[in-house]
Biopython code that builds the backbone (N, CA, C, O; Angstrom):
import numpy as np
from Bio.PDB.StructureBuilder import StructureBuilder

atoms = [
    (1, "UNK", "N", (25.425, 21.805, -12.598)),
    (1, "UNK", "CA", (25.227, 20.491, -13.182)),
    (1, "UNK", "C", (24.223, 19.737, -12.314)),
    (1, "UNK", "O", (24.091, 19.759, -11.091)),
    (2, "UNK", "N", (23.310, 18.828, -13.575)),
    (2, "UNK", "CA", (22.138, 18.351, -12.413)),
    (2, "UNK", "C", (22.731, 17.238, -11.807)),
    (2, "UNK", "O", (22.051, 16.688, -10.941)),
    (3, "UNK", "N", (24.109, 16.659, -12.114)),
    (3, "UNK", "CA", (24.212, 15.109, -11.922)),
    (3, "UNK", "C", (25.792, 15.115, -10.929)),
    (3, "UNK", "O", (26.928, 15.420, -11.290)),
    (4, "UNK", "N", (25.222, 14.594, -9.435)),
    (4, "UNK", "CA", (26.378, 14.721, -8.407)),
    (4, "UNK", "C", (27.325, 13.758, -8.982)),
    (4, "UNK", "O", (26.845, 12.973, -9.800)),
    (5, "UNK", "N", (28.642, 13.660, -8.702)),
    (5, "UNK", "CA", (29.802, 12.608, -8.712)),
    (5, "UNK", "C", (29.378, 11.317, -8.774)),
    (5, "UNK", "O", (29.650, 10.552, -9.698)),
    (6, "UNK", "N", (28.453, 10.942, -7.431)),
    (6, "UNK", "CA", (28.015, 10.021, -7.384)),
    (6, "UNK", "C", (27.273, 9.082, -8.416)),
    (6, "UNK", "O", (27.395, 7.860, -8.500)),
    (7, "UNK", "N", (26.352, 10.040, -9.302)),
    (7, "UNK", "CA", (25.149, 9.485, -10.104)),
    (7, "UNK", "C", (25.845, 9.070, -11.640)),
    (7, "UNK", "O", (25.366, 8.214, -12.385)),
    (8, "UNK", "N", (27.239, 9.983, -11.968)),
    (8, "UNK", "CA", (28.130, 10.605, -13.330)),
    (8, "UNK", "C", (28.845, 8.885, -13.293)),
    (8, "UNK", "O", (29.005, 8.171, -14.283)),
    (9, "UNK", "N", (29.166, 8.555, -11.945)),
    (9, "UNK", "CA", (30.233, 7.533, -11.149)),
    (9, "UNK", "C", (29.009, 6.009, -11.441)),
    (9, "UNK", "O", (29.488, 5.025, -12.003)),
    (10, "UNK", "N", (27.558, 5.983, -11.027)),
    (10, "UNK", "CA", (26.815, 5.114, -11.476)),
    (10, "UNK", "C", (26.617, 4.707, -12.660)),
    (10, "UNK", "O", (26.379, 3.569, -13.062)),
    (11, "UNK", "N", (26.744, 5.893, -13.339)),
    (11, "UNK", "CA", (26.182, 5.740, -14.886)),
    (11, "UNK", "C", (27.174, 5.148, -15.209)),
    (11, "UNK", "O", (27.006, 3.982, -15.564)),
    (12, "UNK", "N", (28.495, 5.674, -15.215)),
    (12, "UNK", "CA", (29.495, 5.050, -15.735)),
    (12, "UNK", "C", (29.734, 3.598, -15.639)),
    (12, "UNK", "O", (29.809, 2.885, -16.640)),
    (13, "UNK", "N", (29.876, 3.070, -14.181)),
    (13, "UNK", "CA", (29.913, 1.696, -13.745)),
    (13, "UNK", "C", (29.045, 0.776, -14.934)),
    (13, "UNK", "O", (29.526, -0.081, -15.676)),
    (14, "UNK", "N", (27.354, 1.323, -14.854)),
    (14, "UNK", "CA", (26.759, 0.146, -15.648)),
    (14, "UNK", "C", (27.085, -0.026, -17.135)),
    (14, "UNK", "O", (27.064, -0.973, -17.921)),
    (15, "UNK", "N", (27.417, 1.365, -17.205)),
    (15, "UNK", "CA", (28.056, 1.301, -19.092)),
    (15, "UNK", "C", (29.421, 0.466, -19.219)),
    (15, "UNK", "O", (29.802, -0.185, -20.192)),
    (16, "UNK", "N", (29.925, 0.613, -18.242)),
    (16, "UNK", "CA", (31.304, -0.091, -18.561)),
    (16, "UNK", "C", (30.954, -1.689, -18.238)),
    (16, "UNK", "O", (31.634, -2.502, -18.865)),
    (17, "UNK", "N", (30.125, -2.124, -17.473)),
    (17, "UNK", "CA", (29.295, -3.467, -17.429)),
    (17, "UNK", "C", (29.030, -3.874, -18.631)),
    (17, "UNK", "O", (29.300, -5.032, -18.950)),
    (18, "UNK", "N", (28.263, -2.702, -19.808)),
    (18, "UNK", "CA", (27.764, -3.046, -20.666)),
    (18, "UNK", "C", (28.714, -3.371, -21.695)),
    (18, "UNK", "O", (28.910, -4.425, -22.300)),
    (19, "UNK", "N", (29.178, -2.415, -21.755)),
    (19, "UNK", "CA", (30.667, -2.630, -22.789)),
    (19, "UNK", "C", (31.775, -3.883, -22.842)),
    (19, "UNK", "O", (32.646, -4.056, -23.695)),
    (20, "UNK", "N", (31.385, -4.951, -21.316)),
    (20, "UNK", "CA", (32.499, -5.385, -20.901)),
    (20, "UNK", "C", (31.868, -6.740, -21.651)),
    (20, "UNK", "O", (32.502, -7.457, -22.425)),
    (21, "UNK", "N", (30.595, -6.912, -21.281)),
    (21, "UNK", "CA", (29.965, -7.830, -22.089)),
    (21, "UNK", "C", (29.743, -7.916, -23.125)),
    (21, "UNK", "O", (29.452, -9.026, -23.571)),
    (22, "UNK", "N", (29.796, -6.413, -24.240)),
    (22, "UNK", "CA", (30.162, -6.657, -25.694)),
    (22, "UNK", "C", (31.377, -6.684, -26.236)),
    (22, "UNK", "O", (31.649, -6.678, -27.437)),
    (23, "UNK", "N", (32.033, -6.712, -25.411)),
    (23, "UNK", "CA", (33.695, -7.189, -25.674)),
    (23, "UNK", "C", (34.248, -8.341, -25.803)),
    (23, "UNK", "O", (35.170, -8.845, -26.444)),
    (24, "UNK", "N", (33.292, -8.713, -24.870)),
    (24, "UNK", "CA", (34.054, -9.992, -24.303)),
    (24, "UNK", "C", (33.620, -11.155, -25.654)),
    (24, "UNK", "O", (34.695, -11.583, -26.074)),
    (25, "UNK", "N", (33.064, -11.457, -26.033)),
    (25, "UNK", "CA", (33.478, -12.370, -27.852)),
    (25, "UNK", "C", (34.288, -12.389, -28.209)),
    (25, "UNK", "O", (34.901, -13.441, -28.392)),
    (26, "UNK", "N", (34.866, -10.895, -28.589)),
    (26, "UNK", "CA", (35.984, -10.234, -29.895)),
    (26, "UNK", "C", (37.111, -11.591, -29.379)),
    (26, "UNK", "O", (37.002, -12.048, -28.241)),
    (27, "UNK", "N", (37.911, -12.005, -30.120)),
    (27, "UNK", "CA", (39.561, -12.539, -30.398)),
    (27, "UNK", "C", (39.630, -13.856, -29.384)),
    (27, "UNK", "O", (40.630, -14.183, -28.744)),
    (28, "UNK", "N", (38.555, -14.428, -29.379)),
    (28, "UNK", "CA", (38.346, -15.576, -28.416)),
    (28, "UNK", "C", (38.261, -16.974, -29.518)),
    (28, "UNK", "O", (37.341, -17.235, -30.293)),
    (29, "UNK", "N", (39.621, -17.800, -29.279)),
    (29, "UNK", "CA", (39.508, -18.882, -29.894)),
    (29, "UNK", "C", (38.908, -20.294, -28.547)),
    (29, "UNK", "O", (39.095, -20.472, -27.344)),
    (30, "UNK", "N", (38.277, -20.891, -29.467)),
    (30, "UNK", "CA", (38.376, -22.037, -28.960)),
    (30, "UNK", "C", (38.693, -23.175, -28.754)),
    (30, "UNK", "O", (39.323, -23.535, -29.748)),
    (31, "UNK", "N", (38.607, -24.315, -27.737)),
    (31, "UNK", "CA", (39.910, -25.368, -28.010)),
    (31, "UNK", "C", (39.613, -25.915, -29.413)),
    (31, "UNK", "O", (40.434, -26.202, -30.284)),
    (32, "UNK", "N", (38.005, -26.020, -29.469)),
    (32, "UNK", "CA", (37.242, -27.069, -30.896)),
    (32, "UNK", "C", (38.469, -26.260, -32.301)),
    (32, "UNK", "O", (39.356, -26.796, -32.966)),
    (33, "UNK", "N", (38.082, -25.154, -32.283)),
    (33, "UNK", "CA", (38.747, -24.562, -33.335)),
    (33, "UNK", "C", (40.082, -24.400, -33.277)),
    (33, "UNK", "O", (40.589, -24.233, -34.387)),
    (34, "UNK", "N", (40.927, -24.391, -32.243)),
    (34, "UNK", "CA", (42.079, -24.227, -32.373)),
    (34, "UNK", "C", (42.824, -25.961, -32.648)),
    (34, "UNK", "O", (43.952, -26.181, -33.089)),
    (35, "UNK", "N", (42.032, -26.750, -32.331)),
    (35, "UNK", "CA", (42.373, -28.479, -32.668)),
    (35, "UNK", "C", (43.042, -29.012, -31.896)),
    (35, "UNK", "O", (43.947, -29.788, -32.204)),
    (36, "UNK", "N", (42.667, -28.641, -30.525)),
    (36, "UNK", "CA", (43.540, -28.906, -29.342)),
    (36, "UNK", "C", (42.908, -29.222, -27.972)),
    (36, "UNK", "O", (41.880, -29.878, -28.141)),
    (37, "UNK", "N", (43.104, -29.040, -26.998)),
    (37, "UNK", "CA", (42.284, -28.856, -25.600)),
    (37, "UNK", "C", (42.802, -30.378, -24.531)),
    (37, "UNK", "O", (43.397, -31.399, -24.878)),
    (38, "UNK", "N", (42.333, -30.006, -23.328)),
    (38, "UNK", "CA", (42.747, -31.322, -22.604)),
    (38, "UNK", "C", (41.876, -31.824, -22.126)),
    (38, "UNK", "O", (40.940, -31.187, -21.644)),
    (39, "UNK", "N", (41.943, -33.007, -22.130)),
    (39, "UNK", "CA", (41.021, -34.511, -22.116)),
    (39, "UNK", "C", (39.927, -33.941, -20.686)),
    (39, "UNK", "O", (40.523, -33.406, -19.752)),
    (40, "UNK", "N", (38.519, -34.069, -20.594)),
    (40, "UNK", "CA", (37.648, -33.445, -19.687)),
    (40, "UNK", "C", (36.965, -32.423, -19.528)),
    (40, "UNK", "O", (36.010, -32.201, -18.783)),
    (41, "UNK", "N", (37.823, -31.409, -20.724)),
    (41, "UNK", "CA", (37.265, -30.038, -20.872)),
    (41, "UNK", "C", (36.201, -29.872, -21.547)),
    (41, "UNK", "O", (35.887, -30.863, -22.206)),
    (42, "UNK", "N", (35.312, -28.708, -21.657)),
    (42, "UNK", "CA", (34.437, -28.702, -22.739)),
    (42, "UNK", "C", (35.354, -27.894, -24.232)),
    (42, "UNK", "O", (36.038, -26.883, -24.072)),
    (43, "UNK", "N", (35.222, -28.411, -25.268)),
    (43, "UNK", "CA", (34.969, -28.120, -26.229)),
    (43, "UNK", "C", (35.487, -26.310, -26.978)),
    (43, "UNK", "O", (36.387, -25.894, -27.707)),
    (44, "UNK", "N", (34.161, -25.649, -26.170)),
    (44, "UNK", "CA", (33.718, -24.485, -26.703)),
    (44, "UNK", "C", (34.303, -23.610, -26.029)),
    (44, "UNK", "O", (34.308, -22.434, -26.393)),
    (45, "UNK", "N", (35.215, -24.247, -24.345)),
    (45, "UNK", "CA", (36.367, -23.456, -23.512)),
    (45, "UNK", "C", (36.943, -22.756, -24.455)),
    (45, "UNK", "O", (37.005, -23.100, -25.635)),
    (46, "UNK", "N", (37.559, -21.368, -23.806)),
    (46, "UNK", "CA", (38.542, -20.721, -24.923)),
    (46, "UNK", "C", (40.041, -21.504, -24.085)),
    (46, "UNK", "O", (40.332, -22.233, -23.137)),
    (47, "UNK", "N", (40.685, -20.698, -25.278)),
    (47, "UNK", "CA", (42.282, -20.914, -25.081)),
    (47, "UNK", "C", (42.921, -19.947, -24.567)),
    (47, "UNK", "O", (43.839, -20.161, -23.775)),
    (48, "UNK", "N", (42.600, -18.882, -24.876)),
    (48, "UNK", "CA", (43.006, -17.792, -24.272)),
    (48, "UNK", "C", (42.020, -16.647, -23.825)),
    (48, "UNK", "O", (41.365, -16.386, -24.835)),
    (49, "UNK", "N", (41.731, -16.083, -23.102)),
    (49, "UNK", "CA", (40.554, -14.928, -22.812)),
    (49, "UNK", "C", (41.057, -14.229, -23.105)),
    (49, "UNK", "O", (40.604, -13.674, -24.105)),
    (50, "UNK", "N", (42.501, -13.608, -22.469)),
    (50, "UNK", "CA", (43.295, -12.096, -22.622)),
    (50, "UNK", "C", (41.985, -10.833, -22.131)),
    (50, "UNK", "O", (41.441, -9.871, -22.673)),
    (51, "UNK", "N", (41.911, -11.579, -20.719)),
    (51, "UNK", "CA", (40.765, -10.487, -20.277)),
    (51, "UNK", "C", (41.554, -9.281, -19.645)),
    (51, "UNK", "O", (40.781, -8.562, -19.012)),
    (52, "UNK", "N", (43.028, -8.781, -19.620)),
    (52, "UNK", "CA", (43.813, -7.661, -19.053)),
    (52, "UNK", "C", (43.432, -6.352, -20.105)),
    (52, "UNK", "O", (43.119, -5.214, -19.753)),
    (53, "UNK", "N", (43.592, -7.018, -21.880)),
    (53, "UNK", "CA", (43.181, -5.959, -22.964)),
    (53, "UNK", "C", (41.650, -5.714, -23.353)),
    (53, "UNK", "O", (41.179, -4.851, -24.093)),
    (54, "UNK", "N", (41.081, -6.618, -22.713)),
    (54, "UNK", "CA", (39.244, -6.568, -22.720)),
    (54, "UNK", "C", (39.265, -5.670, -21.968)),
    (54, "UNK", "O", (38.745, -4.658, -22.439)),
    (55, "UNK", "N", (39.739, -5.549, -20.724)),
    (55, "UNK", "CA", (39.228, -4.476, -19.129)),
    (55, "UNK", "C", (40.343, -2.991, -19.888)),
    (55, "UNK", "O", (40.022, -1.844, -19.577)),
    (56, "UNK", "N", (41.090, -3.127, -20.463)),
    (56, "UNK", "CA", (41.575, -1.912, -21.135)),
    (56, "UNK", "C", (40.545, -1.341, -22.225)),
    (56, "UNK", "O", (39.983, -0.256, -22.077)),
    (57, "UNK", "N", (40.360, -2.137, -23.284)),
    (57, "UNK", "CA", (39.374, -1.999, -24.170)),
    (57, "UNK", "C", (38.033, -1.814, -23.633)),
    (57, "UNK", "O", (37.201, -1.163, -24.265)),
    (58, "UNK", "N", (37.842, -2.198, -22.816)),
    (58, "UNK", "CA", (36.603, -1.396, -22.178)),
    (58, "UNK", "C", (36.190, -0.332, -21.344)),
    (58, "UNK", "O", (35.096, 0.128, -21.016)),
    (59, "UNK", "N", (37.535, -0.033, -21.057)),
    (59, "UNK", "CA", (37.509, 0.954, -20.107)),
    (59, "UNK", "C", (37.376, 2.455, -21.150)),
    (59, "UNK", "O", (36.708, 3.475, -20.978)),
    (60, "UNK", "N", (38.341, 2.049, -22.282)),
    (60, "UNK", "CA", (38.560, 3.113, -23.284)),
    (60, "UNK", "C", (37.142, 3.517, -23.602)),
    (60, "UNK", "O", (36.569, 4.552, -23.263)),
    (61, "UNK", "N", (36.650, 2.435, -24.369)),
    (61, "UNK", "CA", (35.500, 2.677, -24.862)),
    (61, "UNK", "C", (34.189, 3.093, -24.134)),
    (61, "UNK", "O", (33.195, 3.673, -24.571)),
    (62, "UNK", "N", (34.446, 2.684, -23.055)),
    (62, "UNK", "CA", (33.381, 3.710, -21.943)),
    (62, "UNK", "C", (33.015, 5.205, -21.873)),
    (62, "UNK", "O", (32.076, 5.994, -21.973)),
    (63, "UNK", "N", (34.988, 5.058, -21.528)),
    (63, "UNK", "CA", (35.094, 6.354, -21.313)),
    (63, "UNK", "C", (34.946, 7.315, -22.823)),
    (63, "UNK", "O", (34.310, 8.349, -22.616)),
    (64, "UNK", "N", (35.226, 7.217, -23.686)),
    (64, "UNK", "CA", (34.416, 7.941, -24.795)),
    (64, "UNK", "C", (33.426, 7.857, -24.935)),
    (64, "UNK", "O", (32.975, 8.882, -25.446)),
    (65, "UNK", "N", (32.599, 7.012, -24.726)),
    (65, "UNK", "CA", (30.846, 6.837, -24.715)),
    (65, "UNK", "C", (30.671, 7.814, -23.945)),
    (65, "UNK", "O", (30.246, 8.863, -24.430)),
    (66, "UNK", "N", (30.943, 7.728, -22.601)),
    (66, "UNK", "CA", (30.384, 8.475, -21.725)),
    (66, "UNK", "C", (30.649, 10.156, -21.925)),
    (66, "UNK", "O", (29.898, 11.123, -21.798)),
    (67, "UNK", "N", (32.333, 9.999, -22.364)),
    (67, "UNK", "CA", (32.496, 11.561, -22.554)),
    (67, "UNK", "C", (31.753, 12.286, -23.490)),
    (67, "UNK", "O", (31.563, 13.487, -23.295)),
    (68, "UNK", "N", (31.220, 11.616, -24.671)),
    (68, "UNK", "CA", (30.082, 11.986, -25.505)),
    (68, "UNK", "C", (28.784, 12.347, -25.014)),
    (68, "UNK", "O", (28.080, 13.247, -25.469)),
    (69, "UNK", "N", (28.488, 11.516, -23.965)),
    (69, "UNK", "CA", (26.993, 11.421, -23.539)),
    (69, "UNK", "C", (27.030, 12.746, -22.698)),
    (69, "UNK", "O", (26.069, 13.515, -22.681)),
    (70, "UNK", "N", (27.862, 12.909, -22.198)),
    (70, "UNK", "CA", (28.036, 13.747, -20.970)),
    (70, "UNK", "C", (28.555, 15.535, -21.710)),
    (70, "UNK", "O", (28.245, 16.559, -21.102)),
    (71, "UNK", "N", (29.236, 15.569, -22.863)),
    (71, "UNK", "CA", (29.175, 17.198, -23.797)),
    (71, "UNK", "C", (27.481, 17.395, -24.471)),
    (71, "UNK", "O", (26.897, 18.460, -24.668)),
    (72, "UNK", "N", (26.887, 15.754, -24.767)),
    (72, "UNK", "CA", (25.544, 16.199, -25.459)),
    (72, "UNK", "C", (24.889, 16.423, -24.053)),
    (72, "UNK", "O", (24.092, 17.360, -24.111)),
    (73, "UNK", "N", (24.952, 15.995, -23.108)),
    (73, "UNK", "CA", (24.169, 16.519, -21.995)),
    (73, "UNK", "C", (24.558, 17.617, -21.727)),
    (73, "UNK", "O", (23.592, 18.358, -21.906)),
    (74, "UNK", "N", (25.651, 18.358, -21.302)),
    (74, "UNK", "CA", (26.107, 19.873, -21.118)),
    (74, "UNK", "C", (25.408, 21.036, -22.476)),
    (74, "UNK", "O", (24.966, 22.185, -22.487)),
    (75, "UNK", "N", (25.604, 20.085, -23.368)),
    (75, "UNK", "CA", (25.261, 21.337, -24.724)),
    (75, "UNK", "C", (23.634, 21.295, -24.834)),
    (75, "UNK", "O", (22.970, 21.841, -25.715)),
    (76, "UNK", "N", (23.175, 20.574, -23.812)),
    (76, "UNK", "CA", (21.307, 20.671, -24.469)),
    (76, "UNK", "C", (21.127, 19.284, -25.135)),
    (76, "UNK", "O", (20.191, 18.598, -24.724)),
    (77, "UNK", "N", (21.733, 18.910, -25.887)),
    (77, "UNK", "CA", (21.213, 17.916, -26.746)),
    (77, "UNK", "C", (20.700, 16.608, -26.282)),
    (77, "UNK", "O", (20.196, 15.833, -27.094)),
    (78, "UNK", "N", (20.814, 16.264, -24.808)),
    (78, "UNK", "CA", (20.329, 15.496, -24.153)),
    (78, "UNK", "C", (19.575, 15.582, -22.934)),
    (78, "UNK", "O", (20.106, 15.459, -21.830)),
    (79, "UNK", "N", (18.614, 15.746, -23.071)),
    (79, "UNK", "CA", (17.862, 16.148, -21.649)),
    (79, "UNK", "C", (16.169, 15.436, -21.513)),
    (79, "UNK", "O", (15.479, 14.993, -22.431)),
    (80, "UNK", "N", (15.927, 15.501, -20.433)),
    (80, "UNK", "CA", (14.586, 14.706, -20.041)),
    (80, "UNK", "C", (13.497, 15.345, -21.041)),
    (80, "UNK", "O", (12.904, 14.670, -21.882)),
    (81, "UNK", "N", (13.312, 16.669, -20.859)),
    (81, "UNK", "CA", (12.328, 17.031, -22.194)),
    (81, "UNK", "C", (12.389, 16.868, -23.512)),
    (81, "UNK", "O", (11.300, 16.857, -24.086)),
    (82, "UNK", "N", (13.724, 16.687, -24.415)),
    (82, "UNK", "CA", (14.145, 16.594, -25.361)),
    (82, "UNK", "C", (13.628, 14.841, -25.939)),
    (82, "UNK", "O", (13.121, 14.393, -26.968)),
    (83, "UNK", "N", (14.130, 14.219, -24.541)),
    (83, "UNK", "CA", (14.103, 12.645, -24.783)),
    (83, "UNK", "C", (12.480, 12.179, -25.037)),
    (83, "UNK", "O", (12.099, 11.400, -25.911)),
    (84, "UNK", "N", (11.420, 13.048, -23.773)),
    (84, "UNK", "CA", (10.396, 12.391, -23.773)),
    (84, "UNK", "C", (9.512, 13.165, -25.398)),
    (84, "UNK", "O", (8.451, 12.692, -25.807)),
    (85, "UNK", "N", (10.055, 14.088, -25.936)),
    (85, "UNK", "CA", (9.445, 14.904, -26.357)),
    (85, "UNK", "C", (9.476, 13.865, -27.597)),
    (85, "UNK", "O", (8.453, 13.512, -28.184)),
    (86, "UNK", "N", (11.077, 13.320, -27.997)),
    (86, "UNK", "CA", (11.231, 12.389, -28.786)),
    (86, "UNK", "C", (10.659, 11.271, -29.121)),
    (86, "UNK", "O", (10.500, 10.954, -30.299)),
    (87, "UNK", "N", (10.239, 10.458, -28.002)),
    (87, "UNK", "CA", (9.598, 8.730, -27.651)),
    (87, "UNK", "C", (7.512, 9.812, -27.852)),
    (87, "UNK", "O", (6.564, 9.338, -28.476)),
    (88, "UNK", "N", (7.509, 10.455, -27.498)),
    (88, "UNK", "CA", (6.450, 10.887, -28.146)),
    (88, "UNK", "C", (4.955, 11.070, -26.296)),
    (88, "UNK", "O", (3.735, 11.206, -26.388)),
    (89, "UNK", "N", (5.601, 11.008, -25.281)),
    (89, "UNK", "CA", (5.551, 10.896, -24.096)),
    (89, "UNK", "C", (5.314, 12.132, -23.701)),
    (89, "UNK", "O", (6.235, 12.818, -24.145)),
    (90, "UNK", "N", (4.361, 12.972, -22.934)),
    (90, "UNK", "CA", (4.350, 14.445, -22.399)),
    (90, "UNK", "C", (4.892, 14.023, -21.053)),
    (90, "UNK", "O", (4.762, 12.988, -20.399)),
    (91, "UNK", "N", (5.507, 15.099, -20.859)),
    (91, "UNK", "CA", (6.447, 15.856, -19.552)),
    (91, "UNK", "C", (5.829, 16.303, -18.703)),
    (91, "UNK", "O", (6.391, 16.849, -17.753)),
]
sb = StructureBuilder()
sb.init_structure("model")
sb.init_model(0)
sb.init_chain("A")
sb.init_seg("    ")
for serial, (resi, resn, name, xyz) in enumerate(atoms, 1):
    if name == "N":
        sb.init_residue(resn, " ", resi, " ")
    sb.init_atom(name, np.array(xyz, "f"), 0.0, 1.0, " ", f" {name:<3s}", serial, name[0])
structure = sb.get_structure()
C-alpha cells in the first residue's frame, strides 16, 4: 500500500472536518423560530445544537466515505494516473 497510517489517519481527519461542517445545519432550531429566547441574545442562536449526535453522525459518515474511497483506491479505480488522465492533465 502506497499510503502509511499516518497519511490514511490525515486524510481521514480533514474529511471528517468536512463532514462536520455539513452536518452541522441539519435539526437546528432557532430561538426566532422556536418563539422564545432570553432577553440579550441574538435571535438566530439555536436552542439546541445536540452536537454529541452531529460528532456521531459524522464520524459514521466519514467513515463510509472513506471506506469507499479507500476499496476504489485498492481496486484501481482511484489513482494519480486515472485522476489526471480524467481532468485531462499529462502525468
Amino acid at each position: 500500500m502506497a499510503y502509511s497510517i499516518s497519511t490514511a489517519f490525515a486524510i481521514y481527519f480533514v474529511l471528517w472536518w468536512i463532514v462536520l461542517f455539513l452536518t452541522l445545519p441539519f435539526g437546528v432550531r432557532s430561538q426566532h423560530e422556536e418563539g422564545g429566547g432570553a432577553e440579550g441574545t441574538d435571535p438566530g442562536a439555536p436552542i439546541m445544537a445536540r452536537m454529541g449526535r452531529k460528532l456521531i453522525w459524522t464520524t459514521l459518515i466519514s467513515a463510509v466515505i472513506f471506506g469507499v474511497a479507500m476499496w476504489a483506491y485498492s481496486a484501481g479505480y482511484l489513482s494519480i494516473e486515472r485522476l489526471s488522465k480524467l481532468m485531462g492533465t499529462p502525468f
